[in-house]
N, C-alpha and C positions, 0 to 999 in steps of 0.2 A: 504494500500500500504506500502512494507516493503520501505525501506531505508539501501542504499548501499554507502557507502565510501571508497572508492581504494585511497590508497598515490600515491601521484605523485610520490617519491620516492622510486620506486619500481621494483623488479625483480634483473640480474644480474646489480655489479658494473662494472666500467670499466675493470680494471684490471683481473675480474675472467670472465669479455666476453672474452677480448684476450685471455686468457689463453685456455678455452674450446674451439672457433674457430681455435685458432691456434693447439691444440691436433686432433682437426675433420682435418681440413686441410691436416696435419701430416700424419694421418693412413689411409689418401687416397691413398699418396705416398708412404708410406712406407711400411714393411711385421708387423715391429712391432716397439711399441714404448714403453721406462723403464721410472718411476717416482715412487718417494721415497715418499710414504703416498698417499693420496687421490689430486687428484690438487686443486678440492676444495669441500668442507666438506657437500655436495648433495648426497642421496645414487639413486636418481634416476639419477644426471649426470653421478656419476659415474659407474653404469651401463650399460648405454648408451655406453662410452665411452671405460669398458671391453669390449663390446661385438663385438667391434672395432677393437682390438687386444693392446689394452693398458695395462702392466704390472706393477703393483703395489706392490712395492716391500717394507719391513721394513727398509733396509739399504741399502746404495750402495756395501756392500759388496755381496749380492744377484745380483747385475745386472749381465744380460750375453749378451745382444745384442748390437748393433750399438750406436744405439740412446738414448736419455735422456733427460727429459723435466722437469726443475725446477719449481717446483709448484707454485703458489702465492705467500705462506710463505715463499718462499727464502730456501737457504740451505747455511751452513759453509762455508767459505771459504777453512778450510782445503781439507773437502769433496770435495768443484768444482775441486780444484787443483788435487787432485786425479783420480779421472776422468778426467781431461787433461790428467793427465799422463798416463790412460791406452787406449789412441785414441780414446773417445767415444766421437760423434759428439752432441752438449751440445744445448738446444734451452732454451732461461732464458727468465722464464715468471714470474719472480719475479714481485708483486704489484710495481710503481713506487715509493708509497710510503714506504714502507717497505727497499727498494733501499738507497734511500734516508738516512735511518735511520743504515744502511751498511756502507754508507760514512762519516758520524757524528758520529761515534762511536769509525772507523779510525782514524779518524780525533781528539776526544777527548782523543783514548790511545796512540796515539803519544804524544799529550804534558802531558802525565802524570795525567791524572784525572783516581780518581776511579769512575767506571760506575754504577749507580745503576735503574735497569729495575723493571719496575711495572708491572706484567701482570702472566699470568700463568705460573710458571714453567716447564709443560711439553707441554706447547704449541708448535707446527713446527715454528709458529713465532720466539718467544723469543729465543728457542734454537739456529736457525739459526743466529740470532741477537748478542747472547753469543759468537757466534764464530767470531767475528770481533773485539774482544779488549781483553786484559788479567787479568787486576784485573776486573770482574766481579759479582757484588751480585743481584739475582734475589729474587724481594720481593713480595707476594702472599697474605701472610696473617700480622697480626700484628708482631706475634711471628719472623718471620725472620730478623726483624731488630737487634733483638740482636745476630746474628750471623754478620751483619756487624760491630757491636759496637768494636764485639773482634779487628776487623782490624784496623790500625793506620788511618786514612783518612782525608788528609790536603786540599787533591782538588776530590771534589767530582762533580760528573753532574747527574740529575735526569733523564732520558725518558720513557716515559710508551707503552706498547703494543697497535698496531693500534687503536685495535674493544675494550679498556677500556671504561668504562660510564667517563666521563670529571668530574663528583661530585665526583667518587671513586677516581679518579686521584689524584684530589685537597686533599682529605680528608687524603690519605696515603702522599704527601706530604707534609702537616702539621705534622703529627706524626712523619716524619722523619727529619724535624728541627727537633723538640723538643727532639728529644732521640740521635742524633746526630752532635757534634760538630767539625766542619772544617772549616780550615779557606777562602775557597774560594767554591761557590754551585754555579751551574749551572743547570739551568729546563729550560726545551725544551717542550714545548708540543707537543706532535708524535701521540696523537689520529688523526684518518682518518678525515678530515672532512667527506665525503660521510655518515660514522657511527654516526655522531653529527646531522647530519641533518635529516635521519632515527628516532634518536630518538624523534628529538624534532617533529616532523612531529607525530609521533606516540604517545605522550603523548597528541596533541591537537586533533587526531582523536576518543581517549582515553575518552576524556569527553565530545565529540557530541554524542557517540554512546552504546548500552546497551549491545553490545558483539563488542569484538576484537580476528581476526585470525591472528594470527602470522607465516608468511608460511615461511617455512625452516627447514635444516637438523639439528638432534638433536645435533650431532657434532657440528655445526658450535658457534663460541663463540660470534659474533655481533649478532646471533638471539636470543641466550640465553637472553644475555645482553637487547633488543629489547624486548622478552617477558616479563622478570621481572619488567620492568621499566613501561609498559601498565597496567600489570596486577594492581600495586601498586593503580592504576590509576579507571581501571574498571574490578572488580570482575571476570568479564564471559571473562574472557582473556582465547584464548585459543592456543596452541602448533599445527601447523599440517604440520607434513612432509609427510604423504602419504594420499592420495586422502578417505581411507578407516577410516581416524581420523574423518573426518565430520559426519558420521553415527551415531557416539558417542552422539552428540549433540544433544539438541532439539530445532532447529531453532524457532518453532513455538509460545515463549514465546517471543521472541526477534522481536520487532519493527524496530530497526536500529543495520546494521551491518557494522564496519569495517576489511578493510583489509590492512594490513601490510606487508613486507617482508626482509630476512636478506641478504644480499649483494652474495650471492652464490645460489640465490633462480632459477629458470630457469623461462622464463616466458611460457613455455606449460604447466607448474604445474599451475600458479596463474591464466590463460586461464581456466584452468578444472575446479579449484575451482568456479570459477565466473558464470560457466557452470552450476556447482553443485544448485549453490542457485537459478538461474534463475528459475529451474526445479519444484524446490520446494517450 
């Protein structure tokens, strides 16, 4: 008899249910609906959701219709005000946590701190995040810190990217004491909880079991993050964003199987998978 481990912690999070319920809701009403990227980083929701009549656009400078639905990731403030300005009717399905870290950012470049972000560079997060304060340095890898060193920095405040692992978090802000010096630091911790608790759920499913499925889009950056940290864990860690990744495998070496999944996962996908192994 095989053995099967599902997390409790699994399928979509809160913020990217709303978001997708509220896009379905949306293009029931409506002829069509614009958002700038993917709303969230699924090639199967988002599918779904073209097929809808939902328009995914690179920039709001591409939009042509009515309507517009702010992704999870959040967008600029320059960009919404823009879009005020050319009457489009705006529906903000910003994560509330990500929200949140819009108003703290405000709120920190008003009294004059420099901002310093942990997380990816080209992430929709961060950039949207960027667009809420003015001295801003986003740092990714080690090498970026000395690009902040050039700058003068007396009041500095640390935050990092929702879906960061919390040990990366910690580990770059060590490094950025150490290399630099200001007289007054501020660190906030802005990881999701929902993503901490994925993880930690997923490293203890990690050492019950002799293979781990990591379900989610290749895009999305808490899965990634969620794969790596399993795989560290147990070898047969494995990636699956589409139904047709299981065939790869050969279950039939594997006694005990877990399953996992990254905060933008749908649960008709992690239904199919469960289907998948039943069978077999």
């Amino acid at each position: 008899m095989k053995k099967l481990i599902i997390a409790k912690n699994i399928g979509f999070c809160f913020g990217v249910k709303r978001a997708v319920e509220t896009s379905e809701k949306l293009l029931e009403k409506i002829p069509s609906l614009d958002t700038v990227g993917d709303i969230v980083h699924n090639p199967l929701v988002m599918e779904k959701l073209k097929s809808k009549n939902l328009n995914v656009c690179n920039s709001i400078k591409e939009i042509k219709g009515k309507y517009f639905l702010i992704r999870t990731h959040g967008l600029s403030r320059k960009e919404i005000e823009e879009l005020k300005n050319r009457k489009i009717k705006i529906f903000d399905m910003t994560c509330p946590f990500v929200k949140k870290i819009h108003y703290l950012v405000e709120n920190l470049n008003k009294k004059g701190y420099h901002i310093i972000i942990i997380g990816n560079k080209n992430h929709p997060e961060v950039l949207g995040i960027k667009g809420y304060g003015e001295k801003i340095n986003i740092i990714e890898k080690e090498k970026d810190i000395f690009y902040c060193k050039k700058n003068k920095m007396e009041k500095i405040a640390i935050i990092g990217q929702t879906t960061l692992n919390f040990s990366f978090f910690l580990r770059f802000i060590e490094i950025i004491l150490k290399k630099i010096k200001a007289k007054e630091v501020l660190i906030y911790n802005t990881i999701c909880k929902v993503t901490e608790e994925r993880e930690e759920e997923g490293k203890e499913i990690s050492k019950k079991v002799e293979c781990v499925l990591t379900l989610g889009g290749k895009e999305s950056s808490n899965t990634k993050k969620l794969f790596e940290i399993c795989k560290k864990i147990c070898e047969n860690t494995f990636y699956i964003e589409k139904i047709s990744d299981l065939s790869k495998i050969n279950f039939k070496k594997f006694k005990s199987i877990g399953i996992i999944s990254g905060t933008s996962t749908p649960n008709f996908f992690i239904k199919e998978v469960i289907e998948y192994l039943k069978k077999i």
